[in-house]
C-alpha positions in Angstrom: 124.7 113.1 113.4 122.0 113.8 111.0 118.6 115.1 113.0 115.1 115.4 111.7 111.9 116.1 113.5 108.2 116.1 113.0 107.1 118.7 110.6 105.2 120.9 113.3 102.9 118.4 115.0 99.8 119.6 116.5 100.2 123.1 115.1 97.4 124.8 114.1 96.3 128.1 112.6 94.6 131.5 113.5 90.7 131.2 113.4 88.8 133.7 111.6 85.6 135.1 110.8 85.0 133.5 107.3 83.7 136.7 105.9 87.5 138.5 107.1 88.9 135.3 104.5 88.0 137.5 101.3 91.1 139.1 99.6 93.3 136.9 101.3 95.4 134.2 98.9 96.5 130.9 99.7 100.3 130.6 98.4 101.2 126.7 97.9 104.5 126.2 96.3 105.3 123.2 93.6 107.6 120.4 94.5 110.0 117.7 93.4 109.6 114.2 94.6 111.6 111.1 94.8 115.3 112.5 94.2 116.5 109.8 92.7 115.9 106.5 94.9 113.2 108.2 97.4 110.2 107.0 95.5 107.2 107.8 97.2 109.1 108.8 100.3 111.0 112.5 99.5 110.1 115.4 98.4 111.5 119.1 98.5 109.3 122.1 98.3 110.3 124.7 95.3 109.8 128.3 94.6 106.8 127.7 92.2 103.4 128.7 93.4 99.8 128.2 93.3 97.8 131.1 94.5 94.3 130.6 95.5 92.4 134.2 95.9 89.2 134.2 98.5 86.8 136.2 96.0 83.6 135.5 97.8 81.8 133.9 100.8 78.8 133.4 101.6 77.2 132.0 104.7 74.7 129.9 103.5 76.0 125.8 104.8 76.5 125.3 101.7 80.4 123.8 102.2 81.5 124.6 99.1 83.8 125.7 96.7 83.8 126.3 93.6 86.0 127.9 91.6 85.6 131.1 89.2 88.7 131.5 86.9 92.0 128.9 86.6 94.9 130.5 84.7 95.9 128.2 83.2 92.4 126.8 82.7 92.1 123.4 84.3 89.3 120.5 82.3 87.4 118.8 84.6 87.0 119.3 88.4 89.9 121.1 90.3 91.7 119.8 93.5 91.3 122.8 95.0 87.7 121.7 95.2 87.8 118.5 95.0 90.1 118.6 98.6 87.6 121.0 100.4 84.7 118.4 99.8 87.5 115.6 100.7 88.2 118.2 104.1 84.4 118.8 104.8 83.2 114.9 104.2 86.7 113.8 106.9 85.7 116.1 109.3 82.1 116.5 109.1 82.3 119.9 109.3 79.5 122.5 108.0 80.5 126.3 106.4 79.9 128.9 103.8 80.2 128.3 100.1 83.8 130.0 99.0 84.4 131.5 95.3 88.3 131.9 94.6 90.4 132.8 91.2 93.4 130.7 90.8 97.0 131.0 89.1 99.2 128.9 88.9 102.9 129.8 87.7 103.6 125.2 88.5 103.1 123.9 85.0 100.9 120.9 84.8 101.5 117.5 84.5 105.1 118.0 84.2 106.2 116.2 87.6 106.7 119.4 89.8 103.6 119.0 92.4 100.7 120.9 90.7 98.3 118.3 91.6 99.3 118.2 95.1 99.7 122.0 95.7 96.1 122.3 94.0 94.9 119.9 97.0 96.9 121.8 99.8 95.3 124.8 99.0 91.7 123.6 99.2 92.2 122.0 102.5 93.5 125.3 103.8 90.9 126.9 102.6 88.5 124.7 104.6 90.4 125.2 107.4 90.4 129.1 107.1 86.7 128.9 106.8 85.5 126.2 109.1 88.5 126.6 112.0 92.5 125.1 112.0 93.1 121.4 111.2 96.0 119.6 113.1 99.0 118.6 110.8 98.6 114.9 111.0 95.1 115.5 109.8 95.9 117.8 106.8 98.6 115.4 105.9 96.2 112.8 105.5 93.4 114.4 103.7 96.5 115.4 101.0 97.5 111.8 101.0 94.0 110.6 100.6 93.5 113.2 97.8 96.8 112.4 95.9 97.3 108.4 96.9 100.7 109.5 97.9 102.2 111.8 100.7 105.4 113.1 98.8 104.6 115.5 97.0 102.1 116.7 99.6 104.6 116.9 102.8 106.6 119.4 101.2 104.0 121.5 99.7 102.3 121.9 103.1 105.2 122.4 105.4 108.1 123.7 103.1 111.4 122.3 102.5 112.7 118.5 102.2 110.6 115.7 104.1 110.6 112.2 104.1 107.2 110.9 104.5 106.1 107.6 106.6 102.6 106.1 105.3 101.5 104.1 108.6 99.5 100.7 107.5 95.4 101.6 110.1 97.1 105.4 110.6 97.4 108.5 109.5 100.6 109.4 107.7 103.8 111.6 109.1 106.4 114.1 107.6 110.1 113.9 108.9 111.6 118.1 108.2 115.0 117.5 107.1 117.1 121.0 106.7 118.2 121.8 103.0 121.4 123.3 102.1 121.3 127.5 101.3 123.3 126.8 98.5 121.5 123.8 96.5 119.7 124.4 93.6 118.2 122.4 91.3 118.3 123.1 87.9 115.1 121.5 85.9 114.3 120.9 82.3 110.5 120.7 82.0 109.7 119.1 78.1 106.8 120.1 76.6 105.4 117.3 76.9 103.0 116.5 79.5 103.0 113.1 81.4 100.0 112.1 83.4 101.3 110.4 86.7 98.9 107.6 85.9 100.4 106.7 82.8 104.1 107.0 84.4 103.1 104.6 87.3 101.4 102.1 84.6 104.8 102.0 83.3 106.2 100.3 86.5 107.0 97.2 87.1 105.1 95.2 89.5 107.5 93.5 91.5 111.5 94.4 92.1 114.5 92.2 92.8 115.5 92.5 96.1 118.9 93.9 95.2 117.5 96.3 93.2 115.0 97.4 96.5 118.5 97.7 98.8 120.1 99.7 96.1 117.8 102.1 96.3 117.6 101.8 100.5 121.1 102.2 100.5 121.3 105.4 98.3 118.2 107.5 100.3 120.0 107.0 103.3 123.0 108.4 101.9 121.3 111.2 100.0 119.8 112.3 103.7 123.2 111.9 105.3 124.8 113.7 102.8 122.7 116.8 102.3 122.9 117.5 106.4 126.8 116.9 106.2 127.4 119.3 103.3 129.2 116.0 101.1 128.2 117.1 98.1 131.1 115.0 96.1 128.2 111.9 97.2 125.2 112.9 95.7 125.4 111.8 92.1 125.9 108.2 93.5 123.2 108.8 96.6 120.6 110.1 93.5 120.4 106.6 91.7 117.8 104.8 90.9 117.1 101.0 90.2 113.2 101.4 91.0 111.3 103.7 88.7 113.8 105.6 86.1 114.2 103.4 83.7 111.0 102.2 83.6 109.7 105.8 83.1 112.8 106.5 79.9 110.8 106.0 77.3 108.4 108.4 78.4 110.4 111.1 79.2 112.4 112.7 76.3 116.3 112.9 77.3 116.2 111.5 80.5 119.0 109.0 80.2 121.0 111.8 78.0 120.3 114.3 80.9 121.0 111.7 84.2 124.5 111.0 82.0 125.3 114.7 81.8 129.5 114.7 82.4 130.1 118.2 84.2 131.7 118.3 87.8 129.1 121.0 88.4 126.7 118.4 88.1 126.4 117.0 91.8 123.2 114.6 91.0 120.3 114.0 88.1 117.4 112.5 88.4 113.5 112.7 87.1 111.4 115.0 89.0 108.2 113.1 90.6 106.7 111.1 87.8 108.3 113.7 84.6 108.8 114.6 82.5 111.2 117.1 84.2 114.2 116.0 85.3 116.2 117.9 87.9 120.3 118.6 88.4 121.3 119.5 91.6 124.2 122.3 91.5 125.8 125.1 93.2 123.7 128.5 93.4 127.2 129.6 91.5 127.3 126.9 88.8 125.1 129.6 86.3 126.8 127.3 83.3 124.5 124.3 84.1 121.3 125.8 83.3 122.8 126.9 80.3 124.1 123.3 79.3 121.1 121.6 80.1 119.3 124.1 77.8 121.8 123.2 75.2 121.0 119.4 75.8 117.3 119.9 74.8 118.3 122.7 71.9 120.7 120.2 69.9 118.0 117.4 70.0 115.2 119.9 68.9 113.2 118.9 72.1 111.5 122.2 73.8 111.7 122.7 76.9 111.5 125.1 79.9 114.8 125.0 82.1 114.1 126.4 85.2 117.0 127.5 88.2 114.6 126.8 91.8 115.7 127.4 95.5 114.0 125.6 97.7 111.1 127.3 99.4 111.3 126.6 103.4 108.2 128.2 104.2 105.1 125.7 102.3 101.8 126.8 102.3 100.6 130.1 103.6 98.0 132.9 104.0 98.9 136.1 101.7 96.7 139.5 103.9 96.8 142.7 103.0 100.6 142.5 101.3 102.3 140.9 104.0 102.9 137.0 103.9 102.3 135.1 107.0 101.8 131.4 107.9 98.7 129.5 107.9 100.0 127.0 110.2 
């Protein structure tokens, strides 16, 4: 039987002096949402990281952040402090105005979680400054932040979750294990793809066959990844909902989700693109390399990247040693 429980409810983290905060770095990690029929409801954590670097703080109420150097540099406002003001105004909380450096090895707007991890690190920022936040409630600040939980879940707790959305409540992450040796192999276009414009694509209404498809297949992509049935996950990864709306959008999708190699276990787009992910052994080297290949012969550049899951999500970086925040 397949098991899953609550992604740590009620935890909450060590409370510090916010002066004893500078020099410390939040590590978030990037994600891939959906896999395949899971829209909006799955999403694994991957070894891709923002790092958020406490520069400064200054007790003066001010309960702010702001932001000194992005690399890469981000236009406009960053999540990271657009989510502490979201963390302060939820909570009502008072504290000192924080300065942080950020880097960012996630590339942006490519469908891998940037925007999400940006968000998880400013609301644990606030909470190392101002005292710990319970799960539920940093799971909804994300969620309010983002307009989805999906990519948020995984980049706050680590690993695959299934995310519920509850209609007058606060949203909940279901911690499903992942197997050692998954990987998923992603080709990231150069191309970026703002997640607005890939859900303007979408249709507005689905057939209902085309809903229980996709019901049918997340199930089975669940059951399958705790039962080790890897010959099921290229059927358990399709998509009636959102992948072919997106095609045109994303260069090579259909070209990469029809990829014929028995290394190959599933395909699908990653979040909103334009990446799209494989899933394959941790000893099927070859698929990176064919998947290069893919985007090579049709003069498309790309970045193919070989992740492991990360199973740890967001935490405090001290003095060289890497320890939780929750």
């Amino acid at each position: 039987m397949s098991s899953s429980a609550q992604a740590r409810p009620g935890s909450k983290s060590e409370i510090v002096r916010a002066d004893a905060v500078v020099g410390e770095e939040i590590v978030v990690p990037g994600s891939v949402a959906n896999l395949g029929g899971g829209f909006d409801t799955l999403g694994v954590a991957v070894e891709l990281y923002l790092r958020a670097r406490v520069i400064d703080v200054r007790e003066d109420g001010g309960t702010r952040l702001s932001v000194a150097r992005s690399v890469p540099p981000v236009s406009g406002r960053n999540a990271v402090e657009r989510a502490f003001d979201i963390a302060a105004k939820r909570t009502g909380r008072g504290g000192p105005s924080v300065t942080i450096e950020v880097t960012s090895d996630i590339p942006m707007a490519a469908g891998l979680g940037s925007s999400a991890a940006a968000t998880v690190a400013g609301l644990r920022l606030f909470e190392r400054v101002t005292g710990p936040l319970d799960d539920s409630e940093l799971l909804a600040a994300a969620t309010q932040a983002e307009g989805h939980a999906d990519n948020a879940a995984p980049a706050l707790f680590g690993g695959l979750n299934s995310v519920i959305e509850v209609e007058g409540g606060w949203p909940y992450a279901l911690r499903w294990p992942w197997p050692q040796d998954l990987r998923l192999v992603v080709a990231t276009p150069v191309v970026g793809l703002a997640t607005a414009k890939a859900r303007a694509a979408l249709p507005r209404e689905v057939p209902r066959v085309d809903a229980i498809f996709n019901m049918q297949r997340v199930l089975a992509l669940v059951h399958a990844l705790q039962r080790g049935q890897y010959d099921r996950l290229r059927e358990a990864v399709r998509d009636r909902l959102h992948q072919s709306a997106r095609a045109s959008l994303v260069p090579l999708l259909r070209e990469a989700l029809a990829m014929d190699d028995r290394d190959v276990l599933g395909a699908f787009l990653s979040g909103a693109g334009p990446s799209v992910a494989l899933l394959a052994k941790a000893d099927a080297t070859h698929v990176a390399t064919r998947l290069s290949s893919l985007y090579e012969q049709a003069g498309v550049e790309a970045t193919v990247r070989t992740l492991r899951v990360d199973d740890q999500g967001s935490r405090v970086l001290e003095s060289g040693a890497v320890r939780r925040s929750v």
